[in-house]
C-alpha positions as CSV (number, residue, x, y, z in Angstrom):
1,X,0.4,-15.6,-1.7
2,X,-0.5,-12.6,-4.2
3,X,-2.3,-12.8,-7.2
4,X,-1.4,-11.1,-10.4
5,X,-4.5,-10.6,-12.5
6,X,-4.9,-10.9,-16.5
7,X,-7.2,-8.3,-17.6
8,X,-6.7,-9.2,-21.0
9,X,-8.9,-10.7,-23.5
10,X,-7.3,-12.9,-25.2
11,X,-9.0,-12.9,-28.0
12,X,-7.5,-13.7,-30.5
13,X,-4.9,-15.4,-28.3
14,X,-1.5,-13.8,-28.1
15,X,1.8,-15.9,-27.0
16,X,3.4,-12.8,-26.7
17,X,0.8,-11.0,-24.1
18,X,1.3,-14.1,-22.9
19,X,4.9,-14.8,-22.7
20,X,4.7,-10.8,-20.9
21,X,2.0,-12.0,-18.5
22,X,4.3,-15.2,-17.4
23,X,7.9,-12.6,-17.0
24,X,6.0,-10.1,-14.8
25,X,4.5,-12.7,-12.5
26,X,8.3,-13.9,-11.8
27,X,8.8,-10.3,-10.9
28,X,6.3,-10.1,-8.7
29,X,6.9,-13.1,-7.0
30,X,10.7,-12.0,-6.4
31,X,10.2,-8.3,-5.1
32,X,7.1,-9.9,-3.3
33,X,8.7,-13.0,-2.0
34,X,5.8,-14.7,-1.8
35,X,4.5,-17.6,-4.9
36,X,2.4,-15.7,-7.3
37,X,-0.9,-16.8,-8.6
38,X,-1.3,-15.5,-12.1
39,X,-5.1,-15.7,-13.2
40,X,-7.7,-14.5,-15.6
41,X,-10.0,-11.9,-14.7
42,X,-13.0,-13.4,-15.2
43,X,-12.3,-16.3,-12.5
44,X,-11.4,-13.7,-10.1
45,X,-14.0,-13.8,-6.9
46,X,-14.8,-12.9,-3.6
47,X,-14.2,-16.5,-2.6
48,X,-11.4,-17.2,-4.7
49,X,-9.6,-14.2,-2.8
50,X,-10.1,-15.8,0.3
51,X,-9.6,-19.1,-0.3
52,X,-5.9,-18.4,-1.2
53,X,-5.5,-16.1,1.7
54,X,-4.3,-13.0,-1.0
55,X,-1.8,-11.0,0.7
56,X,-1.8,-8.3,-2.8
57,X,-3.7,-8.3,-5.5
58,X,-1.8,-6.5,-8.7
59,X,-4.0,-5.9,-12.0
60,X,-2.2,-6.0,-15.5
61,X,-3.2,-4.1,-18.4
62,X,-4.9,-4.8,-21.6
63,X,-5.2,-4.0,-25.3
64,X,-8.7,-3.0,-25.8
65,X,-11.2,-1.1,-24.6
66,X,-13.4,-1.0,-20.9
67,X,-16.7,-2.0,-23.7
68,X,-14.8,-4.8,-25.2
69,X,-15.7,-6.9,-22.0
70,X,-18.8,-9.2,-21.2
71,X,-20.6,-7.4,-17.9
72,X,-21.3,-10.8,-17.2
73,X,-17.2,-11.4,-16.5
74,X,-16.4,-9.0,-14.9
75,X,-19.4,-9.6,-12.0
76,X,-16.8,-11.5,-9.3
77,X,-13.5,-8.8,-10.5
78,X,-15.8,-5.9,-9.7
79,X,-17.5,-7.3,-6.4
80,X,-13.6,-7.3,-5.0
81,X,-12.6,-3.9,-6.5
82,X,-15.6,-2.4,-4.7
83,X,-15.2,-4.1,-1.3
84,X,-11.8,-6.3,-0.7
85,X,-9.7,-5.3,2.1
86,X,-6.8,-6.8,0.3
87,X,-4.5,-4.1,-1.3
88,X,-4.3,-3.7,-4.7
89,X,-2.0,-2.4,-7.7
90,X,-3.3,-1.6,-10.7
91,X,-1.3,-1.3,-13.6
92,X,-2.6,0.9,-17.2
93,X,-5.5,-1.0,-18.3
94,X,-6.3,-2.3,-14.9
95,X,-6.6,1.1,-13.7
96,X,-9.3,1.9,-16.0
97,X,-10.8,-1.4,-14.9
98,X,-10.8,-0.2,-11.4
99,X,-11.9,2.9,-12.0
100,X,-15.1,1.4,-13.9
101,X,-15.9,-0.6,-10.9
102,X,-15.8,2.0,-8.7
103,X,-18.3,4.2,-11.4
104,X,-15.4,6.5,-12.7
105,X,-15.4,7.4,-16.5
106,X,-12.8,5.8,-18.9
107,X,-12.2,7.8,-22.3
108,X,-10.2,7.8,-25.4
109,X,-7.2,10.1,-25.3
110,X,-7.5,13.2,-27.3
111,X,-5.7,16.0,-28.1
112,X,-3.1,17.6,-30.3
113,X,-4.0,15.0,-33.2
114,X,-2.7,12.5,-30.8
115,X,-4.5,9.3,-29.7
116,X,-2.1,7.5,-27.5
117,X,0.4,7.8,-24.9
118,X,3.9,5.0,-25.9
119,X,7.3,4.4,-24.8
120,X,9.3,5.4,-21.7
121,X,8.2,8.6,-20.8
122,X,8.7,10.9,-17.7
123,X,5.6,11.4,-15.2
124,X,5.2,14.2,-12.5
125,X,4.9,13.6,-9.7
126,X,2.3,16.1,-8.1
127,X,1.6,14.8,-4.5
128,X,4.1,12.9,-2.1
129,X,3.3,9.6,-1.6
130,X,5.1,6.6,0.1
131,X,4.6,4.8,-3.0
132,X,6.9,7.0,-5.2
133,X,10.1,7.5,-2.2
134,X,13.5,8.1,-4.2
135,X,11.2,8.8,-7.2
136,X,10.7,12.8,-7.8
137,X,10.0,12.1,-12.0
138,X,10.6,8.9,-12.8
139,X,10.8,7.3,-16.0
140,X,7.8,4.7,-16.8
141,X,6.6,2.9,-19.4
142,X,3.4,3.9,-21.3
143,X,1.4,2.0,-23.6
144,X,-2.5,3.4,-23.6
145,X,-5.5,5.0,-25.6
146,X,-7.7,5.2,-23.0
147,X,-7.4,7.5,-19.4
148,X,-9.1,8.1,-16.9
149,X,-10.2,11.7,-16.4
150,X,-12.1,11.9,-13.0
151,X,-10.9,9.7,-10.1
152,X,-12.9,7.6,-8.0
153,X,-14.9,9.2,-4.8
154,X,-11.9,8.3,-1.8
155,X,-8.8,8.3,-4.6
156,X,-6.3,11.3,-4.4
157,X,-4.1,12.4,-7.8
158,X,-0.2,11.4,-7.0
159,X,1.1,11.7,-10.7
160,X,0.3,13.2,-14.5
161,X,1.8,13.9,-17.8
162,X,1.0,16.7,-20.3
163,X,-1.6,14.2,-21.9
164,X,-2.8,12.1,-18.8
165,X,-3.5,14.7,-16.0
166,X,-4.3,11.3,-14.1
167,X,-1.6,9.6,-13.9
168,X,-2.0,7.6,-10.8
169,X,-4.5,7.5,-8.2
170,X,-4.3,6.0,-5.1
171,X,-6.9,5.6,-2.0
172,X,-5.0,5.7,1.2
173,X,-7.7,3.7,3.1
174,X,-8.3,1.0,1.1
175,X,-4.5,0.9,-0.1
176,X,-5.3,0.3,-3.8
177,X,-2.7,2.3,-5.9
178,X,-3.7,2.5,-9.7
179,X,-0.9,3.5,-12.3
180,X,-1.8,4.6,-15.9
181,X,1.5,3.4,-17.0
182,X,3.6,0.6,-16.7
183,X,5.7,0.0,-14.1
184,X,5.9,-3.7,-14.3
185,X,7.8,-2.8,-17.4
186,X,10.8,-2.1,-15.7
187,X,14.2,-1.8,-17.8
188,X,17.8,-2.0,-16.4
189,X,18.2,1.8,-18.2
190,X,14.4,2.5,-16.4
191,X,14.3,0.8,-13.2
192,X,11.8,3.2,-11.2
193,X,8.8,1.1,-12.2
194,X,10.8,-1.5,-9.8
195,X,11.4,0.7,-7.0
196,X,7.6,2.2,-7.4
197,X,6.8,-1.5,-6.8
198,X,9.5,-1.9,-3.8
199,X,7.9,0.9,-2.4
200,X,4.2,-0.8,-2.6
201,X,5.0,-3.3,-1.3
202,X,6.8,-1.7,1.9
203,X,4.2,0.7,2.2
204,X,1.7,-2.6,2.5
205,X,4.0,-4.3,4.7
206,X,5.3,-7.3,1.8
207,X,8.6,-8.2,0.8
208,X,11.8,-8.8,2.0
């Protein structure tokens, strides 16, 4: 089984979030080829990780900010980012998630009067990386106000944009690969965050 993890609020409750959350666990579940347990983030545990017998865990993103959440929430989501053995996927706002488990900073994009990152943009890929075979600059999705500026101790850069210099960050050891944008939002006219995905999951040794 892998779990796909809803690191949204939900507050006010949105049927399209969602609607989105429901699509992308079908999508998981048919790259993965395994049933996909969708869940919220603050019922995710040590125990509830092993009780399943997680063979991925992939994090969503999110529409607010790292301060909107309750510490108190976030104590059982943390306790696995810092010490599962389970590989992970973090998507936008789960990256920053991560990264805030594992004591990185999170800020507010900046720049050029700009103060987000949207739509299906290009990212470069800097450093080679199983993850991104067949992908030299693919075309993601983006949807953030908030990056992540210094990586995690044990996390390498792997790809940026002009705006985000961290675009995704991966740690070899532990197998988590973190993605500022979206590839979960794959399109039929932008299908790399699919084959970014594929490629996860061979590297972890998952699919078909």
């Amino acid at each position: 089984m892998i779990i796909y993890v809803d690191m949204d609020r939900h507050d006010p409750p949105s049927e399209q979030i969602g609607a989105a959350r429901t699509r992308i666990t079908y999508r998981l579940e048919d790259l993965a080829q395994q049933t996909c347990l969708l869940i919220r983030y603050s019922r995710v545990s040590p125990e509830l990780i092993a009780n399943v017998n997680a063979s991925a865990i992939f994090l969503s993103g999110n529409r607010g900010s790292p301060a909107d959440y309750d510490p108190a929430e976030l104590i059982g989501f943390n306790k696995v980012v810092q010490s599962t053995e389970v590989p992970i996927f973090a998507f936008c706002g789960g990256m920053q998630a991560v990264a805030v488990a594992l004591d990185a900073p999170v800020e507010e994009l900046t720049g050029e009067g700009r103060m987000a990152e949207f739509g299906y943009w290009p990212v470069t890929v800097t450093s080679p990386h199983p993850v991104f075979d067949g992908l030299t600059e693919p075309v993601m999705r983006h949807a953030h106000r908030y990056h992540v500026p210094a990586v995690p101790a044990g996390f390498t850069v792997h790809a940026s944009t002009p705006m985000t210099p961290v675009q995704t960050m991966i740690n070899d050891e532990r197998r988590i690969v973190a993605t500022q944008f979206h590839p979960e939002y794959w399109t039929e006219e932008f299908p790399a965050g699919r084959r970014m995905i594929e490629n996860f999951l061979g590297w972890i040794s998952l699919g078909p």
